[in-house]
C-alpha positions, 0 to 999 in steps of 0.5 A, a space after each residue: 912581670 909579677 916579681 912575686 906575690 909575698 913578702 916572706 922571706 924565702 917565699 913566693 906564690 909564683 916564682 914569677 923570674 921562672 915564669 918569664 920563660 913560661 913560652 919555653 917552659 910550659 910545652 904541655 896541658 900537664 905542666 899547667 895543670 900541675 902549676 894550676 893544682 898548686 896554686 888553687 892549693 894556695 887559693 883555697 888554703 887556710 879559710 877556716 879556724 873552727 867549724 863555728 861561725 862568727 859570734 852568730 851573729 857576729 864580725 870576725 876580721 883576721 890576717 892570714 897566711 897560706 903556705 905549700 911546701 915542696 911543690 911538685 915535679 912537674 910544676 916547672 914554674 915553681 920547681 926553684 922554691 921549697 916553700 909558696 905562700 900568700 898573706 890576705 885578709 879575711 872577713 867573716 860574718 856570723 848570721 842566724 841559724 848557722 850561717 856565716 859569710 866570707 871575703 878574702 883580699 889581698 892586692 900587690 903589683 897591680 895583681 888583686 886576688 878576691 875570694 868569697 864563700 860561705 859556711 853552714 854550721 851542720 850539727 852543734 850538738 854538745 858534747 859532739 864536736 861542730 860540723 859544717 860545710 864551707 864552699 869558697 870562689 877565689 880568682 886572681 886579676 890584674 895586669 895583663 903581664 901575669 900571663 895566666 887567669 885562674 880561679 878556684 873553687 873550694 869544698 870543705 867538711 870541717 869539725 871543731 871542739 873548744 876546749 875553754 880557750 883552746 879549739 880544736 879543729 879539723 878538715 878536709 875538701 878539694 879545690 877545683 882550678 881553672 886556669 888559662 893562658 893569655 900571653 907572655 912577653 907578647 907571645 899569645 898562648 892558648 893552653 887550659 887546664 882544669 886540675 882537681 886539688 885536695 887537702 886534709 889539715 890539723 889545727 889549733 886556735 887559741 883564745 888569748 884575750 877575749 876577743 883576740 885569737 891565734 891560729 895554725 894548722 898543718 896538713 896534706 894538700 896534693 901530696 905536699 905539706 901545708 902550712 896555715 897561720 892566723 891572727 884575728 879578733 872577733 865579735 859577737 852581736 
């Protein structure tokens, strides 16, 4: 069984000694949908720094965390821990005309989450602040253990102004999970749940060498607070 996705201390994606008893534990579709908002909520979290795209063309590579705070009540899986959260890495790539790509991976315990998506830059218009949209697909895969399968499909509306070595950043959007059960402990198990997630974060990304950035940001993400860090470097081509 999955001991847990992070090595932060005090943080855990799945709380995974609670999900040993997930036979017992998960005895309605409400529980699950409730345990798949927030973890879609960790999927779809923390994928953006700026509205812009990188370079334009360009190459942006960064390390990533994506933290929730208090999860919620019916969330029984996840009820013991104040704080879940995932590292990754992220890969972007800045094309012409205001196109950018997307991939995020991180892989422990045999468990390897992949996400993609791409962004399209809507409105650059100096002194009007960058616009764009950013869709997202997420899923974690592995070992038959974890017990559940689940994806995630994120929307975002993003802003975003540079201030010399500073941006500013804004967005918000929805997660749409789809998570099922397989087995527990040899048990098979049969429940499906489609919850809808949302989020509404405030950041800011700051410049500190050229080509070296620093960012974070806090938020709202189903009623919970949210938690995103980033260190990255970027090149234009």
């Amino acid at each position: 069984m999955l001991a847990g996705f992070v090595a932060v201390p005090q943080v855990s994606l799945a709380g995974m000694s609670n999900f040993n008893d997930f036979t017992n534990l998960m005895k309605a579709d409400d529980q699950l949908k409730a345990f798949g908002k927030d973890i879609g909520a960790i999927l779809g979290g923390g994928t953006f720094s700026t509205a812009d795209v990188a370079g334009s063309p360009g190459v942006d590579l960064s390390a990533r965390v994506c933290m929730l705070g208090k999860v919620s009540d019916d969330d029984v899986i996840l009820k013991d821990f104040s704080l879940i959260g995932l590292p990754f890495a992220q890969l972007d790539i800045g094309l012409v005309k205001g196109i950018g790509l997307t991939a995020r991976f991180f892989s422990i315990s045999n468990v390897t989450l992949i996400g993609f998506g791409a962004k399209y830059k809507v409105l650059d218009n100096y002194p009007v602040p960058i616009v764009s949209g950013l869709v997202t697909y997420h899923t974690i895969s592995g070992s038959a253990d974890l017990g559940f399968k689940i994806s995630t499909i994120s929307i975002n509306a993003i802003a975003s102004e540079k201030v010399a070595i500073a941006t500013f950043y804004c967005g918000a959007g929805l997660d749409f999970t789809s998570i099922k059960t397989t087995s527990i402990a040899g048990f098979a198990l049969d429940l499906k749940a489609n919850p809808v997630g949302y989020r509404a974060v405030l950041g800011l990304r700051l410049n500190v060498l050229p080509v070296v950035y620093l960012n974070g940001d806090i938020g709202l993400a189903n009623s919970a607070m949210s938690y995103n860090a980033g260190l990255g470097i970027g090149f234009g081509l």
